[in-house]
N, C-alpha and C positions, 0 to 999 in steps of 0.2 A: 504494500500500500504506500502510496506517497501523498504527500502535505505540501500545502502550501503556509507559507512562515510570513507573515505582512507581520512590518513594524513602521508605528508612524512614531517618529523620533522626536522628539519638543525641540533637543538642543541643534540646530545640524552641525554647530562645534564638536559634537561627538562623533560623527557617521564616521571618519577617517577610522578611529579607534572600534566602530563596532564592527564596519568593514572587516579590520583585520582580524577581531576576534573571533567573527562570525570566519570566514576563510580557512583558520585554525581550527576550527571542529571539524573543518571537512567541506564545508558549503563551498558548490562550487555555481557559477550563474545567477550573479545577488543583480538584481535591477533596481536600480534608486530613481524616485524619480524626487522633482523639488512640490510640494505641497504645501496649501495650510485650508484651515477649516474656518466654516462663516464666519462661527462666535469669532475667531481671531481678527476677521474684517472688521466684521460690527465695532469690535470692541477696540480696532484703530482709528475708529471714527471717520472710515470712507463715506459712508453711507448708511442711513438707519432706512432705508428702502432699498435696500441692495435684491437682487432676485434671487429665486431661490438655485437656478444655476447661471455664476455669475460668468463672464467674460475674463477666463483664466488671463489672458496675454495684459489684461489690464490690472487684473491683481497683483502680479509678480511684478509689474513693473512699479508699484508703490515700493512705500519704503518699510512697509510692516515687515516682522520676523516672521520666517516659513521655518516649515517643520522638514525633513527627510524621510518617506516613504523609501521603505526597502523591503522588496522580497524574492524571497528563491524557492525550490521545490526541493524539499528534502524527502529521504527514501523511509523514513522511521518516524516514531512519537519520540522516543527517545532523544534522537537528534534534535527534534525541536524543542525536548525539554533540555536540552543542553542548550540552546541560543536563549535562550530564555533568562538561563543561569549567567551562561557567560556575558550576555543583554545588562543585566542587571547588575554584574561586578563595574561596569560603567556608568549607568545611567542612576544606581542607586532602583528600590524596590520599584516596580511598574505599578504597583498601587497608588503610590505616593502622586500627589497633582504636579507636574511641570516637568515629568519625566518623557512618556511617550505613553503609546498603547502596542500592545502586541495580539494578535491573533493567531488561529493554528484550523486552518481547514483540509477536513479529509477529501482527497480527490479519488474522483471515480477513474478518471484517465487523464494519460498527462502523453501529449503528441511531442512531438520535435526537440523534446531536451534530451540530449548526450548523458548518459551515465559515465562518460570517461573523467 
């Protein structure tokens, strides 16, 4: 069975170091992309009528803090509870607020990624 492993990261000061951490367990195919979320907009004071999907290429180009979305497909539960672990010797607990969120979804099938 394989997983998908999605981490929205608060700091993206961190992704350098969780990149690496993440790599060391084994992960191999991490896709990052640059992200953030409404409440984040709102709460920069772009707009309090903003839609509910807004014009990404116009949010990134303010000057709010975004987050780092990152994920990969791992082959175990295990492995994911190890990013999880090694996630959190960085970011400090994922419960805690201003860290990130992490999720773990089981996939039915996974096409075109290399097991190499």
């Amino acid at each position: 069975m394989s997983y998908l492993v999605v981490l929205v990261l608060d700091n993206p000061d961190l992704c350098h170091n969780v990149l690496e951490t993440w790599e060391a367990t084994g992960v191999r195919g991490i896709t990052i992309l640059e992200s953030t979320g409404v409440g984040r907009v709102r709460k920069a004071g772009l707009r309090d009528d903003i839609p509910l999907m807004p014009n990404l290429s116009e949010l990134f180009k303010s000057s709010e803090t975004h987050h780092r979305t990152l994920f990969s497909v791992v082959e175990s539960a295990e492995q994911a509870e190890s990013l999880k672990a090694a996630t959190e010797k960085i970011t400090g607990d994922l419960s805690q607020q201003n860290t990130g969120m992490m999720f773990v979804v089981e996939l039915y099938k996974v096409f075109g990624a290399s097991k190499a």
